[in-house]
Backbone as CSV, one residue per row, in Angstrom:
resi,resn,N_x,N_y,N_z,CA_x,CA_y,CA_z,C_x,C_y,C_z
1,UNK,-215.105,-4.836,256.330,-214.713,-4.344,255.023,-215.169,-5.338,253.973
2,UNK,-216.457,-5.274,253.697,-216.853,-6.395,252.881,-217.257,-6.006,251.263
3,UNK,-217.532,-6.809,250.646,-217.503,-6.459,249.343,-219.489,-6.165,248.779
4,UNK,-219.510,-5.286,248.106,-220.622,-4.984,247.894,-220.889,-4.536,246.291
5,UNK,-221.448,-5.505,245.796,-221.863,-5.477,244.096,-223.088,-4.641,244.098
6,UNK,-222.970,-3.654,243.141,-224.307,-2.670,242.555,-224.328,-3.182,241.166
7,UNK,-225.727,-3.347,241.276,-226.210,-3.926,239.689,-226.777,-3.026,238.975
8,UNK,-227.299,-3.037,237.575,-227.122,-1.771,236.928,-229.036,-2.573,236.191
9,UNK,-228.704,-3.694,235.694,-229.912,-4.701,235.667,-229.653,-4.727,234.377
10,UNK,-228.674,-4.255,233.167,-228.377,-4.628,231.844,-228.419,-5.296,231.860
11,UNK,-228.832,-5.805,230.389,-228.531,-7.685,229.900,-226.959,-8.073,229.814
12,UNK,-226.380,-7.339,229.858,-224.476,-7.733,229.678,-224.245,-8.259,230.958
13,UNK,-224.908,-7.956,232.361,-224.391,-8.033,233.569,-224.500,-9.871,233.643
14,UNK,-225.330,-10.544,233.615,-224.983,-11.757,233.560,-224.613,-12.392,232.806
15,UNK,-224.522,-12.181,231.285,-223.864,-12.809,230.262,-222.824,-12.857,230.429
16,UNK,-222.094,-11.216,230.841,-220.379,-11.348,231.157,-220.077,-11.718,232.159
17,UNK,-220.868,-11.594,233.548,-220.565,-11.731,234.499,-219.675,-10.635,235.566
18,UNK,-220.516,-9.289,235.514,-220.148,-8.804,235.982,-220.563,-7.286,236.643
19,UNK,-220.438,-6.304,237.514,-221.804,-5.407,238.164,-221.549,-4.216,238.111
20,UNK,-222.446,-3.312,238.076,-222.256,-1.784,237.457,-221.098,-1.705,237.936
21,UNK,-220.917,-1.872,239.607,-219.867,-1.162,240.258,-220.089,-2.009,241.583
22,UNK,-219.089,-1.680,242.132,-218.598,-2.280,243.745,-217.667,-1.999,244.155
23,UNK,-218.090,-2.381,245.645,-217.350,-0.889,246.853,-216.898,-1.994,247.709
24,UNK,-215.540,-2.178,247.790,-214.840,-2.954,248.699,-214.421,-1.876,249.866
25,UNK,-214.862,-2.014,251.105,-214.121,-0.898,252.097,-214.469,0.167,251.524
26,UNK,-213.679,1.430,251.508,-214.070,2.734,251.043,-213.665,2.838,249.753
27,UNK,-213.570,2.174,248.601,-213.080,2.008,247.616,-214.347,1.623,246.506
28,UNK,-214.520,2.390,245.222,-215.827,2.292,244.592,-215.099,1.914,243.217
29,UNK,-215.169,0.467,242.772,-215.006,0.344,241.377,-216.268,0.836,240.119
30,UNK,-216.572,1.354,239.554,-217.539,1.569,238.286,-217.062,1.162,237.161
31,UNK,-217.636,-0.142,236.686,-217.556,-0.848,235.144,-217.191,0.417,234.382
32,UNK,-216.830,-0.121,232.886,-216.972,0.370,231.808,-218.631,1.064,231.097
33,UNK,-219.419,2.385,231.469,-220.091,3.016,231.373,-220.338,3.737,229.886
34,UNK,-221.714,2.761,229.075,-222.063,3.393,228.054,-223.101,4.490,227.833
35,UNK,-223.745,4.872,226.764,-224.716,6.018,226.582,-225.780,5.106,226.122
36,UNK,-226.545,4.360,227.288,-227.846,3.339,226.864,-228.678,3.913,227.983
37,UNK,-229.754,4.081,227.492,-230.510,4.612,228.464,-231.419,3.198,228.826
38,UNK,-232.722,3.286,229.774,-233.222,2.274,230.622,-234.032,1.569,229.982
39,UNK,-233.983,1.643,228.398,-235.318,1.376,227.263,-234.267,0.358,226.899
40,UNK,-233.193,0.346,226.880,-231.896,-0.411,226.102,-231.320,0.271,224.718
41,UNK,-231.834,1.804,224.941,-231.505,2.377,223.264,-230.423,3.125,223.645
42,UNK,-229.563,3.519,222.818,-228.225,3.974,222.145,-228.485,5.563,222.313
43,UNK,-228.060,6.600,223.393,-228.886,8.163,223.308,-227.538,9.013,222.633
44,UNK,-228.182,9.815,222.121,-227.200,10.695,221.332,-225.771,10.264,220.196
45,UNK,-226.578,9.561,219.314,-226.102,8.970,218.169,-225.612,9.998,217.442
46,UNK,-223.927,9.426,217.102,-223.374,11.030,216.397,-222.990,11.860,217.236
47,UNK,-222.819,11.902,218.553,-222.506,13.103,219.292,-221.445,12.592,220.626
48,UNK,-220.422,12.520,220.467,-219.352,11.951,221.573,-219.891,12.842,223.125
49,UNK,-219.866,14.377,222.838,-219.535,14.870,223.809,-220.795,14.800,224.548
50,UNK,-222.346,14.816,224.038,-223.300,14.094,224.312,-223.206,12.989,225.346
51,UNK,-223.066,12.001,224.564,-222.885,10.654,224.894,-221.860,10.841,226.253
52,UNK,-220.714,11.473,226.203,-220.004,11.456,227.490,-221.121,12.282,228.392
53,UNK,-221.585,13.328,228.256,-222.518,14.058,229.522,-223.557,12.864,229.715
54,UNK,-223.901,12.075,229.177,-224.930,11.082,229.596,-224.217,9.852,230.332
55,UNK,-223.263,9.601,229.812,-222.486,8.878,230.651,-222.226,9.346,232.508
56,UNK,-221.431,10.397,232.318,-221.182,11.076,233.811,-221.928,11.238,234.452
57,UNK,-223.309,11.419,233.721,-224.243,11.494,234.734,-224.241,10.222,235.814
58,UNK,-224.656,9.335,234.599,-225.072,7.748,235.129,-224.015,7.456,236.062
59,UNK,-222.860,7.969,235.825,-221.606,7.388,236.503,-221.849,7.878,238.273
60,UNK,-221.986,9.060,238.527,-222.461,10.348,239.417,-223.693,9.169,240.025
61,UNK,-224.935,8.635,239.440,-226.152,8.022,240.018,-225.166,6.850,240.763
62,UNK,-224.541,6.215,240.045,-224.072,4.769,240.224,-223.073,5.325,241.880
63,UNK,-222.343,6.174,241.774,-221.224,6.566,242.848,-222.169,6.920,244.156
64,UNK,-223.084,7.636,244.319,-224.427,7.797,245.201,-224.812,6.678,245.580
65,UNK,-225.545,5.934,244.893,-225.847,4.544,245.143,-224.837,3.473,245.960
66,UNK,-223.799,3.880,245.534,-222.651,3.079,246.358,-221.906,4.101,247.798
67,UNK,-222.496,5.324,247.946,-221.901,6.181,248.724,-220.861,6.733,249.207
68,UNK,-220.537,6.978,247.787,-219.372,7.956,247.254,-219.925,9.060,246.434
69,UNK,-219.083,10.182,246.023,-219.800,11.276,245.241,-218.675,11.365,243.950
70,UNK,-219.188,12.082,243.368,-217.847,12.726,242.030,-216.774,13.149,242.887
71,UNK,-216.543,14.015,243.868,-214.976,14.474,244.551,-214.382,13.116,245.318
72,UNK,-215.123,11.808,245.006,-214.149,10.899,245.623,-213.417,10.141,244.623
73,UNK,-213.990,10.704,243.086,-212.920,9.907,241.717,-211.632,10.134,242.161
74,UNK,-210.834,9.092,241.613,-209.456,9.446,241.734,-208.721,8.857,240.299
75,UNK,-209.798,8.169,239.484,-209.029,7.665,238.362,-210.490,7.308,237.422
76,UNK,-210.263,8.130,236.023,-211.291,8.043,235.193,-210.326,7.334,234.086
77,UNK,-211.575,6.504,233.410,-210.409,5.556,231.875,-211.648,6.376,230.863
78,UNK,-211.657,6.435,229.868,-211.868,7.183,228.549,-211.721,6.537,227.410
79,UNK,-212.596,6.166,226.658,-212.469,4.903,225.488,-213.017,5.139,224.353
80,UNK,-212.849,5.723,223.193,-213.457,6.152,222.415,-213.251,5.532,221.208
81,UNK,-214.320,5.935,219.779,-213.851,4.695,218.908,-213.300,5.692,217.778
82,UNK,-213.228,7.086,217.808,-212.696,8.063,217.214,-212.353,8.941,218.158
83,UNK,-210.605,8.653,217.686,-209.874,9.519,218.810,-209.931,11.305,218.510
84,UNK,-210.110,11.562,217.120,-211.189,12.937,217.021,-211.999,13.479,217.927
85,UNK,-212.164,12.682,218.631,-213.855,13.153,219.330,-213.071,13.894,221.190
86,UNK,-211.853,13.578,221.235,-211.205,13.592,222.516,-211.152,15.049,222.813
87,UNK,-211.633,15.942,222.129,-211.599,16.804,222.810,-213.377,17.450,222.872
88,UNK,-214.118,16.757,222.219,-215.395,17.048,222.840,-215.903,16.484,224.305
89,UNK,-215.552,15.099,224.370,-215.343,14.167,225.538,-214.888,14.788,226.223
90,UNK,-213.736,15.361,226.309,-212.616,16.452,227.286,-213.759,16.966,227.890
91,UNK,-214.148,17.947,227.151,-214.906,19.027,227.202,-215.856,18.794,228.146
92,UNK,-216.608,17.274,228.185,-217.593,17.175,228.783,-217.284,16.494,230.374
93,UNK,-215.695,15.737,230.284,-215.144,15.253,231.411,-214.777,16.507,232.445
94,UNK,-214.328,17.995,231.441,-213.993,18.936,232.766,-215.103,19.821,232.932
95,UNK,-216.323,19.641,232.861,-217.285,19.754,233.338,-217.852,19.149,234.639
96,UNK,-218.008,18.260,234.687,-217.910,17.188,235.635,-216.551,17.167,236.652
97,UNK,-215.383,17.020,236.108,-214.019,16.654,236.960,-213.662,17.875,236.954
98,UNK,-213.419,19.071,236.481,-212.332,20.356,236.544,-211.938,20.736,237.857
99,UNK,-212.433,20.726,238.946,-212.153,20.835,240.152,-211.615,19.662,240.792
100,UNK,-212.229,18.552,240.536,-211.274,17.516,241.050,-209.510,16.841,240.946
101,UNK,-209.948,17.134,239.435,-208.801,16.715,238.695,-208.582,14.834,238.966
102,UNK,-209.187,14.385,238.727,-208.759,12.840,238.967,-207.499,12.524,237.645
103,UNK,-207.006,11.152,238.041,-206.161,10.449,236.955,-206.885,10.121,236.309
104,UNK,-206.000,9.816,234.977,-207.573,9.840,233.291,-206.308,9.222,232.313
105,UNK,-207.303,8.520,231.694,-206.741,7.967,230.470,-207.389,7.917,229.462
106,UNK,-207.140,8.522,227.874,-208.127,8.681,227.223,-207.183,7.535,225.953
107,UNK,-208.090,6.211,225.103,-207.841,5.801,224.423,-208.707,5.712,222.913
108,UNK,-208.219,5.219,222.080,-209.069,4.600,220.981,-208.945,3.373,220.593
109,UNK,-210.600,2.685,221.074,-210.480,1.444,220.794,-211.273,1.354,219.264
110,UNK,-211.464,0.153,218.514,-212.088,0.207,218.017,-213.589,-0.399,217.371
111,UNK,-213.948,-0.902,218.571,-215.547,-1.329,218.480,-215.994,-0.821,219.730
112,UNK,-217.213,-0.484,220.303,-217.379,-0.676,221.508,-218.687,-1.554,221.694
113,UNK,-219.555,-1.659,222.265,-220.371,-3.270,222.734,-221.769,-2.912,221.875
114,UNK,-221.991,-1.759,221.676,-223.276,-1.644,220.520,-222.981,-0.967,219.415
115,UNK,-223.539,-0.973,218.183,-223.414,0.133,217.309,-224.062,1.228,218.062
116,UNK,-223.080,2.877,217.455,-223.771,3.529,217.562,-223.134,4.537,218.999
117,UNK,-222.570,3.315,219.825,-221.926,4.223,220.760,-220.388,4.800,220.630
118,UNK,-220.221,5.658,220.952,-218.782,6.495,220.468,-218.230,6.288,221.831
119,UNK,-218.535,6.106,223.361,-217.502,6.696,224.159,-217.953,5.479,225.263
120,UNK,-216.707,5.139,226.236,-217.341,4.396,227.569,-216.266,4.526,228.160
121,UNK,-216.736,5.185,229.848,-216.074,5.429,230.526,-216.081,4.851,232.135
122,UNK,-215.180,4.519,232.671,-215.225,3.735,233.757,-214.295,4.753,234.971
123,UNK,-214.862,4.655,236.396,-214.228,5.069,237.460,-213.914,4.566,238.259
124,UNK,-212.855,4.892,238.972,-212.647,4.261,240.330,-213.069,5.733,241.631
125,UNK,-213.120,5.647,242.687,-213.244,6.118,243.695,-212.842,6.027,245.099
126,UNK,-212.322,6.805,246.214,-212.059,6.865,247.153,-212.347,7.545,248.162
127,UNK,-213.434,7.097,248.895,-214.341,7.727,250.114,-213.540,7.946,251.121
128,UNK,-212.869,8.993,251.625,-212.400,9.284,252.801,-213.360,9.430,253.826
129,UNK,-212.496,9.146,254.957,-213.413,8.308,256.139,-213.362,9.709,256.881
C-alpha cells in the first residue's frame, strides 16, 4: 500500500510543493484543479460553468492516470470567487457527478492563483477492490 505522486508538470508543483494527485492504497487524492490549459493560459475567461467543464475533464484525465474513474469520487470541494456563478458550476458538476452523487462543498473564496480564473475544484476518490 504505497504512496504514489502524479505530477501534473505546472510551475506551482515545485514552488508549493506539491502533485496533481496521489493514490495511497485505493484511495486517489486530486489537488485543487484550475481552468489552465498545457500552454499555461487561463481557458474560458468570463465563463464559470465553462471553466468548471474544463476542469472535470482534467480532473476525469488525472483519476485514469492514477486508476480510478469518475464513479470512484466520493467527495468533490468547489471554490469559486463569485458565489453567483454556483449554479452554472452546479450545472456543469451534475453533468459529470448526477449519477454518482459524491459529497461536495461549494465555497467563495476570494482570489484564486491566476487572474482570470473563476472556479477550482479538487477530488478525492475510492477504488473498490
Amino acid at each position: 500500500m504505497g504512496r504514489h505522486n502524479l505530477s501534473s508538470g505546472t510551475k506551482w508543483e515545485p514552488i508549493v510543493g506539491y502533485s496533481q494527485a496521489v493514490r495511497v492504497g485505493n484511495t486517489v487524492y486530486v489537488s485543487g484543479t484550475v481552468a489552465i490549459n498545457d500552454g499555461g493560459e487561463v481557458v474560458y475567461p468570463g465563463n464559470a460553468g465553462e471553466q468548471a467543464r474544463f476542469i472535470l475533464k482534467k480532473i476525469k484525465a488525472v483519476l485514469a492516470n492514477a486508476g480510478a474513474e469518475l464513479a470512484d469520487v466520493v467527495r468533490t470541494r468547489i471554490y469559486l470567487v463569485n458565489i453567483d456563478d454556483w449554479e452554472a458550476v452546479g450545472q456543469a458538476h451534475a453533468e459529470y457527478f448526477s449519477a454518482i452523487r459524491p459529497a461536495t462543498t461549494i465555497v467563495e473564496v476570494l482570489h484564486l492563483i491566476a487572474p482570470g480564473l473563476m472556479v477550482e475544484i479538487e477530488a478525492e476518490a475510492v477504488i473498490e477492490p
